[in-house]
N, CA, C and O atoms as a GROMACS GRO file, in nm:
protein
  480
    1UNK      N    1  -3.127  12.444  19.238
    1UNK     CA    2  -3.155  12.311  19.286
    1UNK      C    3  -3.203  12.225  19.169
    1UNK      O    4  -3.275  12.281  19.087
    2UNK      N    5  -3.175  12.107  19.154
    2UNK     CA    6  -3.165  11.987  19.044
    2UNK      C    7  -3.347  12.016  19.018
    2UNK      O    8  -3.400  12.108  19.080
    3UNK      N    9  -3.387  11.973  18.972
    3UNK     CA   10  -3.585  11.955  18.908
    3UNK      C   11  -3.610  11.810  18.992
    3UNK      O   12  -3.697  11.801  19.078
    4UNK      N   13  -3.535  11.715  18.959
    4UNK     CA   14  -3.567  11.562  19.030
    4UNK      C   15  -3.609  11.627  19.164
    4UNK      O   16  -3.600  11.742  19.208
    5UNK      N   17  -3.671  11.484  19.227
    5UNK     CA   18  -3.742  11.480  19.348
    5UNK      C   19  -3.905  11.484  19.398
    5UNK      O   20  -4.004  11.538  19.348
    6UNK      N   21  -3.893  11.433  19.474
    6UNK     CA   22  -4.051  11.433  19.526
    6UNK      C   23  -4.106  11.586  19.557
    6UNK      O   24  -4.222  11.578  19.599
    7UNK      N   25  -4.061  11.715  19.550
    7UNK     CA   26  -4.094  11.818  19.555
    7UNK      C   27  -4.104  11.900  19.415
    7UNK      O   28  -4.172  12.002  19.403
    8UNK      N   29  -4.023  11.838  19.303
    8UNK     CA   30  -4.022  11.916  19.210
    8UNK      C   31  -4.023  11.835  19.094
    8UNK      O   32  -3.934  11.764  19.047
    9UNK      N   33  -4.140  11.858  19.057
    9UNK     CA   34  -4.209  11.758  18.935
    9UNK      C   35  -4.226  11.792  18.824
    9UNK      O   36  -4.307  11.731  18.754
   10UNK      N   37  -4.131  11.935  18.759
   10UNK     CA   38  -4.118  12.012  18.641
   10UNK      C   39  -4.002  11.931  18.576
   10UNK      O   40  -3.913  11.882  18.646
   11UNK      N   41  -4.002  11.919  18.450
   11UNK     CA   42  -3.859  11.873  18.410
   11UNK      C   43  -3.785  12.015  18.341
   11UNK      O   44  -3.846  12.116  18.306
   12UNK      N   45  -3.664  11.994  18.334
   12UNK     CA   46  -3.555  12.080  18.294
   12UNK      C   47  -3.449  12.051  18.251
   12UNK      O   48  -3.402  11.939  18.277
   13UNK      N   49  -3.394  12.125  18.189
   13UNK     CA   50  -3.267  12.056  18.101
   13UNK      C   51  -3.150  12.031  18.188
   13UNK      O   52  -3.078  11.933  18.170
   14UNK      N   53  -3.126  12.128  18.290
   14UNK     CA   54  -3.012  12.145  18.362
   14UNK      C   55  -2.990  12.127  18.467
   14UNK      O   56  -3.045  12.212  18.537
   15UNK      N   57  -2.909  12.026  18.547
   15UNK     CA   58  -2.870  12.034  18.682
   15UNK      C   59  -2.777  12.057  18.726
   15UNK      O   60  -2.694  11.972  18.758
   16UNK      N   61  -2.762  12.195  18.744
   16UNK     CA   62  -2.655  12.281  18.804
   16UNK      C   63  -2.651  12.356  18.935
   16UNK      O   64  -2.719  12.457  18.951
   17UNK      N   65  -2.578  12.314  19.018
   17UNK     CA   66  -2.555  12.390  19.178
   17UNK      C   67  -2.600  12.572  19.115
   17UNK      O   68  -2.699  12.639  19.087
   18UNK      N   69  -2.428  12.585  19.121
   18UNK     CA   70  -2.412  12.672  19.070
   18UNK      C   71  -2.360  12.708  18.899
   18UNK      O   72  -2.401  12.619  18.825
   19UNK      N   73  -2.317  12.766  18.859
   19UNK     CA   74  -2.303  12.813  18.698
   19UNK      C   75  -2.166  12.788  18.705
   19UNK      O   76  -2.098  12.886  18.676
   20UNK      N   77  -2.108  12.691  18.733
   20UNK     CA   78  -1.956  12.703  18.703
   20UNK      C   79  -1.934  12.609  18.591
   20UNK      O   80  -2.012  12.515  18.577
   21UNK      N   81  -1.862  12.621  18.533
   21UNK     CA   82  -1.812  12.522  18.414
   21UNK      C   83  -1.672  12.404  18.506
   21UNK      O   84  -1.572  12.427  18.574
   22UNK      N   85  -1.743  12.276  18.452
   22UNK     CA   86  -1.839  12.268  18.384
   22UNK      C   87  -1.956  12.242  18.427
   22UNK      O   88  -1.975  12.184  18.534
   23UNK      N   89  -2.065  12.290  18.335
   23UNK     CA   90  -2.161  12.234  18.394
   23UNK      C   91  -2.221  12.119  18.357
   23UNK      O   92  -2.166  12.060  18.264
   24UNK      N   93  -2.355  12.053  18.422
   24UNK     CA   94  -2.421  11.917  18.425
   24UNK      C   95  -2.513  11.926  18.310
   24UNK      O   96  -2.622  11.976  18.342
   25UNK      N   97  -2.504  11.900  18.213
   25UNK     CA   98  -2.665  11.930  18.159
   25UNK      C   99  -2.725  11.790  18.128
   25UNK      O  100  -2.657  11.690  18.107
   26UNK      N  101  -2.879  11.799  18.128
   26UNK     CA  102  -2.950  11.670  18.091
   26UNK      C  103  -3.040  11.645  17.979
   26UNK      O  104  -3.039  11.731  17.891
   27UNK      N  105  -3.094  11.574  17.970
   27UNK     CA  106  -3.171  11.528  17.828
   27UNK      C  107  -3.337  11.575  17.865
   27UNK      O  108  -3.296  11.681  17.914
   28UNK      N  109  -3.400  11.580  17.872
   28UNK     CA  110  -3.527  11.624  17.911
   28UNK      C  111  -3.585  11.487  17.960
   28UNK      O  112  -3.642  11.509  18.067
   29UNK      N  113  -3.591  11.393  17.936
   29UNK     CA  114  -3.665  11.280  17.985
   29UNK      C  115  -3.562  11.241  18.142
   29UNK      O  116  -3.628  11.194  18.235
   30UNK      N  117  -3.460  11.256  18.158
   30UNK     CA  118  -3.379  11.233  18.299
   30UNK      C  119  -3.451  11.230  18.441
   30UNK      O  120  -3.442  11.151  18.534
   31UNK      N  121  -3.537  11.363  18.419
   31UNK     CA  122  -3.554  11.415  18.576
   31UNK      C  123  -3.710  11.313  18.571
   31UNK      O  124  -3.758  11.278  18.679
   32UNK      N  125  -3.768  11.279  18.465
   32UNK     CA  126  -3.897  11.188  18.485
   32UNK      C  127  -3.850  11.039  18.541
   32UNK      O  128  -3.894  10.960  18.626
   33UNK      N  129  -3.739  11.042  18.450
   33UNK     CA  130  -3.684  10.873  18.528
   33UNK      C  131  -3.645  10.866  18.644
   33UNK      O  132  -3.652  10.760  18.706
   34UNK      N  133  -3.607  10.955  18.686
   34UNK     CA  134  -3.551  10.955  18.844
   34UNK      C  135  -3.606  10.985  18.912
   34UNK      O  136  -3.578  10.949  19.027
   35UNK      N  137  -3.754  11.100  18.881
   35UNK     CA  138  -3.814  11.082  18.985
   35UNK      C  139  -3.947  10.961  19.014
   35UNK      O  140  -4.040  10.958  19.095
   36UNK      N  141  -3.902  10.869  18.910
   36UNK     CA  142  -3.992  10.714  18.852
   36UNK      C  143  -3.906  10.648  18.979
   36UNK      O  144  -3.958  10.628  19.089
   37UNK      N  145  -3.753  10.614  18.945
   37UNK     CA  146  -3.715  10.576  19.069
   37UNK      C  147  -3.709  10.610  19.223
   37UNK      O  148  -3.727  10.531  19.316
   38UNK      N  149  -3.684  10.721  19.228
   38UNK     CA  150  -3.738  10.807  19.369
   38UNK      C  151  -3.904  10.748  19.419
   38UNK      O  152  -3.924  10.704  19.532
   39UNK      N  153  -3.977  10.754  19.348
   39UNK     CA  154  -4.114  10.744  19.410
   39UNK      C  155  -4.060  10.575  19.436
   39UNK      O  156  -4.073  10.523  19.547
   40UNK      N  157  -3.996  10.492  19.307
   40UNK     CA  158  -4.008  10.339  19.341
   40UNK      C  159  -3.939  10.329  19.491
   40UNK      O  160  -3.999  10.261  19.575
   41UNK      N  161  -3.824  10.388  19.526
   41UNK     CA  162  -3.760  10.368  19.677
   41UNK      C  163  -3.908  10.428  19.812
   41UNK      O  164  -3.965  10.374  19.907
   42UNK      N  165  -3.914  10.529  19.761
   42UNK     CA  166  -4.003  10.532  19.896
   42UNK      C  167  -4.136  10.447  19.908
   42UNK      O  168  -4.182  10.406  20.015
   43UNK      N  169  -4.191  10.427  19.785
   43UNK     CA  170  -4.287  10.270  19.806
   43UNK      C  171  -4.250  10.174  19.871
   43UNK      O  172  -4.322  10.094  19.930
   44UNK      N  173  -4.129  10.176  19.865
   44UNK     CA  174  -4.046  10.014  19.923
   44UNK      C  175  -3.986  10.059  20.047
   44UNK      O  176  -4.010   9.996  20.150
   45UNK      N  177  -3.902  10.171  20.051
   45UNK     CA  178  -3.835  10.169  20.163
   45UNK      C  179  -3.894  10.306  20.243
   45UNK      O  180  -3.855  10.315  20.359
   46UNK      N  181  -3.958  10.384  20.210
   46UNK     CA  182  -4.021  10.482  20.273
   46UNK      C  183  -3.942  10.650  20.248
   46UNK      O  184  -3.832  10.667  20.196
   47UNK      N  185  -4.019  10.741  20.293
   47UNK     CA  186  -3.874  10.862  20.229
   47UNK      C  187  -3.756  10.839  20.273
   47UNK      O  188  -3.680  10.844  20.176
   48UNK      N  189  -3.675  10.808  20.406
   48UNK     CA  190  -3.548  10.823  20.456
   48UNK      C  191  -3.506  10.747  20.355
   48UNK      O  192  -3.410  10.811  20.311
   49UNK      N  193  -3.524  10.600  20.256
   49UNK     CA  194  -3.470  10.570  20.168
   49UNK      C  195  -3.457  10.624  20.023
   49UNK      O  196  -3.353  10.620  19.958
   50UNK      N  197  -3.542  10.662  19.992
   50UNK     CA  198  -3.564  10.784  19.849
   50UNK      C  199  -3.498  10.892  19.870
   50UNK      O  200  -3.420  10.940  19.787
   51UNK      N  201  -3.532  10.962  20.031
   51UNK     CA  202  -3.389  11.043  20.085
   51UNK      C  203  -3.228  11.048  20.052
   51UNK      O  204  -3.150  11.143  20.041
   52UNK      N  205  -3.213  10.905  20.041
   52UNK     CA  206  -3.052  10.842  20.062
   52UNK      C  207  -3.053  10.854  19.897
   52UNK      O  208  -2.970  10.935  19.855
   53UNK      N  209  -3.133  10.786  19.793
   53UNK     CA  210  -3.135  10.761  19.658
   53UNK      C  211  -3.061  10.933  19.625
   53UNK      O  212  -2.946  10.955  19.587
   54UNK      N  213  -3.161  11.027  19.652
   54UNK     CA  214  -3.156  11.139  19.590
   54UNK      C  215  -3.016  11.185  19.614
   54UNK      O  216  -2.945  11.226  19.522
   55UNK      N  217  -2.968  11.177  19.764
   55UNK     CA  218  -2.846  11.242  19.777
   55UNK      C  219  -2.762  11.194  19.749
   55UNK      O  220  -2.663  11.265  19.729
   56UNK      N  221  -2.749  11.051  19.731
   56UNK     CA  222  -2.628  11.001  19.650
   56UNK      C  223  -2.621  11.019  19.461
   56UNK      O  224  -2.517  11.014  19.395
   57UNK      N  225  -2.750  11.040  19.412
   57UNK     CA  226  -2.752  11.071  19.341
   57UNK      C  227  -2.677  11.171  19.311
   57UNK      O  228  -2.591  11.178  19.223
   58UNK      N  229  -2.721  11.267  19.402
   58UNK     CA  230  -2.662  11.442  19.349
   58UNK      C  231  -2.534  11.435  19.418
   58UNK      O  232  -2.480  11.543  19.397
   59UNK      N  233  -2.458  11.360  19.491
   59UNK     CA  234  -2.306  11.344  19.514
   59UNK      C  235  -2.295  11.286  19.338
   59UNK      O  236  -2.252  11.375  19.264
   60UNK      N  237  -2.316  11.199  19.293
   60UNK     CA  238  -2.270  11.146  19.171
   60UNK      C  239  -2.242  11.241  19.089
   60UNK      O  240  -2.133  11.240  19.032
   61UNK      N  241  -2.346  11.353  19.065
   61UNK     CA  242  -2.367  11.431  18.936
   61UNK      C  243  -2.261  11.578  19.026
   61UNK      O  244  -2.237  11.680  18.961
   62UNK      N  245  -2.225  11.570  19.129
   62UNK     CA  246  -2.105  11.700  19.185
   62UNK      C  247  -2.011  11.610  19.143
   62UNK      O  248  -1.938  11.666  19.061
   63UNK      N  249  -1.979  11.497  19.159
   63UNK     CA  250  -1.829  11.426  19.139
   63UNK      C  251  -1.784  11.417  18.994
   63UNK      O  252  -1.665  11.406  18.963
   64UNK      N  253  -1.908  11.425  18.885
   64UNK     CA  254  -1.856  11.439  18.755
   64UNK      C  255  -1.849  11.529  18.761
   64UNK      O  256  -1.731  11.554  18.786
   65UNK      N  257  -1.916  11.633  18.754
   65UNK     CA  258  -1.909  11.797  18.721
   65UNK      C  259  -1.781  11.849  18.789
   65UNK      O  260  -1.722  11.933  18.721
   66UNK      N  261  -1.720  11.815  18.918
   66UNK     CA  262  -1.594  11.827  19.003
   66UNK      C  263  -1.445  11.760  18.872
   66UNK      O  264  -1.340  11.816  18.841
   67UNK      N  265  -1.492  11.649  18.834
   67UNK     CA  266  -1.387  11.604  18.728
   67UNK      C  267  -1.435  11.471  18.667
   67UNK      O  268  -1.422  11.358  18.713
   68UNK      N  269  -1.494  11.509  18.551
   68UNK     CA  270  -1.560  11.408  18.501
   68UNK      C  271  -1.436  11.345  18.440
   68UNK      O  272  -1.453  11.225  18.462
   69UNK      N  273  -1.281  11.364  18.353
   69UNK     CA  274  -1.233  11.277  18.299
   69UNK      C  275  -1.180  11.183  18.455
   69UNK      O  276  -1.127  11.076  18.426
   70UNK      N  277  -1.184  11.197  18.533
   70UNK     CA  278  -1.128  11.060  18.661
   70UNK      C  279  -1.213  10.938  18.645
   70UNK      O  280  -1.176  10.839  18.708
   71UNK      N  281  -1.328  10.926  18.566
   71UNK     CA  282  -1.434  10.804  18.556
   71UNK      C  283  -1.340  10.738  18.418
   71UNK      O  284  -1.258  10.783  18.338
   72UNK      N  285  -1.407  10.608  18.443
   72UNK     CA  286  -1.388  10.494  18.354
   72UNK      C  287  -1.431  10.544  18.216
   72UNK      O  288  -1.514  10.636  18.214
   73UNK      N  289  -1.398  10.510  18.135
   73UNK     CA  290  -1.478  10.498  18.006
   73UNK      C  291  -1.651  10.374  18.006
   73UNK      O  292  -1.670  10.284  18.088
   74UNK      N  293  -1.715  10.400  17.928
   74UNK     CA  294  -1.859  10.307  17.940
   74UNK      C  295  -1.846  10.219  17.833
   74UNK      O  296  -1.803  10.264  17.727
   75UNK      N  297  -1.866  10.140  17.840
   75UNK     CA  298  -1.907  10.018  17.724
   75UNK      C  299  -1.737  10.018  17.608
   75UNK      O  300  -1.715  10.014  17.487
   76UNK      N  301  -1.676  10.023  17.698
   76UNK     CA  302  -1.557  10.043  17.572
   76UNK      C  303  -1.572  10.167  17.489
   76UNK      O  304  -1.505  10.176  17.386
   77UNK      N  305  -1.655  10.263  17.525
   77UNK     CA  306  -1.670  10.351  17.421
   77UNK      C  307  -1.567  10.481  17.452
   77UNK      O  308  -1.582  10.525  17.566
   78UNK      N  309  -1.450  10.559  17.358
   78UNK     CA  310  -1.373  10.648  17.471
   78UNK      C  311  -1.489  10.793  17.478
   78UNK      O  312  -1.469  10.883  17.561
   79UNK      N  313  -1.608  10.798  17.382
   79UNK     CA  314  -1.672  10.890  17.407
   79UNK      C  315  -1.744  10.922  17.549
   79UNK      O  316  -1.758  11.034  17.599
   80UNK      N  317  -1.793  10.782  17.609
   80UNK     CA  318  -1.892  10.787  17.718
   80UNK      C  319  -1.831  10.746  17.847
   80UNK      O  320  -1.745  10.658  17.842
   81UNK      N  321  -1.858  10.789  17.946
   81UNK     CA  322  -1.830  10.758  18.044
   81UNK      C  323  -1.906  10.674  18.180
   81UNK      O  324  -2.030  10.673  18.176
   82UNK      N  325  -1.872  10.638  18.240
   82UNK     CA  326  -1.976  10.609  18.360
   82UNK      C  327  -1.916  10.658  18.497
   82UNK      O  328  -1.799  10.678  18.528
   83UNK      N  329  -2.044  10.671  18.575
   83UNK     CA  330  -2.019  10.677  18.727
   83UNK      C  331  -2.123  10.619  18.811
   83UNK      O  332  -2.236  10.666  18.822
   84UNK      N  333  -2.070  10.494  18.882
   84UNK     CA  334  -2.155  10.444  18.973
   84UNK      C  335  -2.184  10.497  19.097
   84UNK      O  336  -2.094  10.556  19.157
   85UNK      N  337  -2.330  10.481  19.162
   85UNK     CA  338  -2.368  10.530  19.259
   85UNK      C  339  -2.344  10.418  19.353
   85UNK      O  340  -2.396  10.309  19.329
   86UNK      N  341  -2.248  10.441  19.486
   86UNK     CA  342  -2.186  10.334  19.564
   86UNK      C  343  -2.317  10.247  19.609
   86UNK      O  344  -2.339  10.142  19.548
   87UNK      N  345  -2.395  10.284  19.703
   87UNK     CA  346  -2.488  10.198  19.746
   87UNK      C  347  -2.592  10.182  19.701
   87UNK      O  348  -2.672  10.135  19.782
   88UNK      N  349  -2.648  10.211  19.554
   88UNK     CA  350  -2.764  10.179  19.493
   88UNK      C  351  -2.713  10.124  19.347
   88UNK      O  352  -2.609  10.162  19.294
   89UNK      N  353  -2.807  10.026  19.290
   89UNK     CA  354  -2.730   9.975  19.156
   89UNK      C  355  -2.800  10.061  19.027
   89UNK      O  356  -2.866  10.044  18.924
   90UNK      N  357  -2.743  10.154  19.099
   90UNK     CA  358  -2.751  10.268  18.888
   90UNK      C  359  -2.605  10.362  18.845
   90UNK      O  360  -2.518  10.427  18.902
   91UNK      N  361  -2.633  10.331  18.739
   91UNK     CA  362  -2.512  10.437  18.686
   91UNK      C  363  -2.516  10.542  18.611
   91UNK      O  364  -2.613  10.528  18.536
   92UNK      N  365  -2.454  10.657  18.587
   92UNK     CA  366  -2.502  10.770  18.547
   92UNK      C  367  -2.394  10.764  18.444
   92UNK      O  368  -2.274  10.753  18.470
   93UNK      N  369  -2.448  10.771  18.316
   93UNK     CA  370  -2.357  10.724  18.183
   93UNK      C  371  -2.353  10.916  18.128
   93UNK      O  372  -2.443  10.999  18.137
   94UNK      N  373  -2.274  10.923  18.098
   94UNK     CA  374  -2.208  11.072  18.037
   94UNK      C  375  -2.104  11.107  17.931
   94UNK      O  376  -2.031  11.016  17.894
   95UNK      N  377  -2.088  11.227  17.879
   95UNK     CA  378  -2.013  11.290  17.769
   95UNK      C  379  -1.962  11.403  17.816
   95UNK      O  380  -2.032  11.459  17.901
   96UNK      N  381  -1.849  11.462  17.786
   96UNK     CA  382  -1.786  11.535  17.790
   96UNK      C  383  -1.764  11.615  17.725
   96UNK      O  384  -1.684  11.584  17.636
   97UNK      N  385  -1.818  11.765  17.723
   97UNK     CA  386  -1.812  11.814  17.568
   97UNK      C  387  -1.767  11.938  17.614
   97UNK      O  388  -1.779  11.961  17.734
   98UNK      N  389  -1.700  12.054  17.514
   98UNK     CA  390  -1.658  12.176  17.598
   98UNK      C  391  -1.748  12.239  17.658
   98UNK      O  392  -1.860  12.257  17.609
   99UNK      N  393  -1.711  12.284  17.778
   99UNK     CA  394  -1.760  12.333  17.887
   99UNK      C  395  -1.920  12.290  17.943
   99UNK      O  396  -2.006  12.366  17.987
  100UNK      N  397  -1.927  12.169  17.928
  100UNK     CA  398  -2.053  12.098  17.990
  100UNK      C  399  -2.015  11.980  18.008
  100UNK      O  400  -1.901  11.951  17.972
  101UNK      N  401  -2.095  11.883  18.067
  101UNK     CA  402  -2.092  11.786  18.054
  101UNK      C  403  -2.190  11.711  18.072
  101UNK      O  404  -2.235  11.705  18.187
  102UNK      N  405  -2.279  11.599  17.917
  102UNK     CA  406  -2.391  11.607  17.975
  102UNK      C  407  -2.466  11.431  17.991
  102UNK      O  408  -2.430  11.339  17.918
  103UNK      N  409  -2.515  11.424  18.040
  103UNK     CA  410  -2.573  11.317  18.148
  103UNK      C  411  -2.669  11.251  17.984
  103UNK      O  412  -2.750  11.287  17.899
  104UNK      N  413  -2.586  11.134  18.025
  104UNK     CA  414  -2.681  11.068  17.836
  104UNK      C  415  -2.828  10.973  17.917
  104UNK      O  416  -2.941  10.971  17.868
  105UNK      N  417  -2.799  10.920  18.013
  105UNK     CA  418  -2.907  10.830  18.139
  105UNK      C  419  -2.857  10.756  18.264
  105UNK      O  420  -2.751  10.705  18.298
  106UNK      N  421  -2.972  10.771  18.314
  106UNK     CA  422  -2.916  10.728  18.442
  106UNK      C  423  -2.976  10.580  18.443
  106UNK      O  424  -3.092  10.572  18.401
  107UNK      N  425  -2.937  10.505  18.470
  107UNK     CA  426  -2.976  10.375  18.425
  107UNK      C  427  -2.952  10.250  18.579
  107UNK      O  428  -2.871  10.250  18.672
  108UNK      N  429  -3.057  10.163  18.546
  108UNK     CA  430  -3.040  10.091  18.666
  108UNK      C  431  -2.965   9.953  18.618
  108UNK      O  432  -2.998   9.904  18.510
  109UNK      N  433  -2.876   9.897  18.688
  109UNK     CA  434  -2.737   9.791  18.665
  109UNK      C  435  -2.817   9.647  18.564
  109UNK      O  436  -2.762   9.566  18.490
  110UNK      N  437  -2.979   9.662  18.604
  110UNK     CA  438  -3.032   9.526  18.577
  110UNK      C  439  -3.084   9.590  18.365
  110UNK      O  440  -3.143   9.530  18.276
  111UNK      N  441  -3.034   9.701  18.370
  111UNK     CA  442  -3.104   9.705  18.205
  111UNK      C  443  -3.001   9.681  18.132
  111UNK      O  444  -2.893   9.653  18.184
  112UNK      N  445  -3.018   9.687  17.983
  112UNK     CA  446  -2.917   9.646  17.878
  112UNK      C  447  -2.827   9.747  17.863
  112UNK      O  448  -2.859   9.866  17.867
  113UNK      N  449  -2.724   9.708  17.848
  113UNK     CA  450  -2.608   9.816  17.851
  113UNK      C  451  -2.668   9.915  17.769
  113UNK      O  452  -2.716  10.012  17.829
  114UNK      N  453  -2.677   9.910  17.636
  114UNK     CA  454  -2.710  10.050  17.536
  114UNK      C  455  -2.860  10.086  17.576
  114UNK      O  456  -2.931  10.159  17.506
  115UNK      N  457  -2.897  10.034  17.682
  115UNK     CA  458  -3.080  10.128  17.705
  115UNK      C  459  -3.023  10.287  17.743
  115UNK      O  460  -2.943  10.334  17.823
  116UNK      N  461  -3.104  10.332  17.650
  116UNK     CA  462  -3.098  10.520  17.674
  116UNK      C  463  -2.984  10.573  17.573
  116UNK      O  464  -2.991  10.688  17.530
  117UNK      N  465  -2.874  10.482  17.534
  117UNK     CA  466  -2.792  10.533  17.452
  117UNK      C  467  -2.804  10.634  17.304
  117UNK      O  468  -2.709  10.698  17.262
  118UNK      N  469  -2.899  10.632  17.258
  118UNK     CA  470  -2.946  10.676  17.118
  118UNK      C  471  -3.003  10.820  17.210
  118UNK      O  472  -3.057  10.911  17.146
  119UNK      N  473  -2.994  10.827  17.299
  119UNK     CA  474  -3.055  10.988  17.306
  119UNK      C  475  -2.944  11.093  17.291
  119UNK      O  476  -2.827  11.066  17.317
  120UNK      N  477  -2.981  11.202  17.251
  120UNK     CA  478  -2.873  11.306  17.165
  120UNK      C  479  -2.817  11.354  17.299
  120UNK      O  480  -2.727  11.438  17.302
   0.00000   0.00000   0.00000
């Protein structure tokens, strides 16, 4: 199970279902930002909304890991990719590398395109 969430407040590198290639991997600061946004939805909208955040979230991060080259390219760049989360405004910007694929930030629509970009 992913580290994000209001139950699990450890960070970790990896968010992987299961071990199949490819897999999801993340940056170590990821699971703090999201669960920064998670707590911001249920302040505002209560858990059933932080509820909805999380699981569309983790549909996002199965739909790359399912086939990450079907996404757009990000910023014109052919290295990075994006995938938007349908009913919330963030996008989960990514790389493709053999047999992983890993999550550069998850970012909300209102920041500057390159915020989070410089992380390895």
């Amino acid at each position: 199970m992913p580290p994000f969430g209001r139950r699990h407040q450890s960070p970790s590198s990896r968010i992987c279902g299961l071990r199949v290639a490819p897999c999801v991997a993340t940056i170590y600061a990821l699971p703090r930002s999201v669960n920064e946004a998670i707590a911001y939805y249920e302040a505002q909208g209560g858990v059933h909304l932080a509820d909805r955040f999380e699981a569309e979230l983790r549909l996002g991060l199965a739909a790359i890991k399912a086939g990450p080259t079907h996404f757009p390219s990000y910023n014109k760049d052919p290295i990075f990719r994006r995938a938007r989360l349908e009913n919330f405004p963030y996008v989960i910007v990514f790389r493709e590398k053999p047999g992983v694929v890993r999550v550069t930030v998850i970012r909300h629509d209102r920041r500057h395109p390159l915020y989070g970009m410089k992380r390895k």
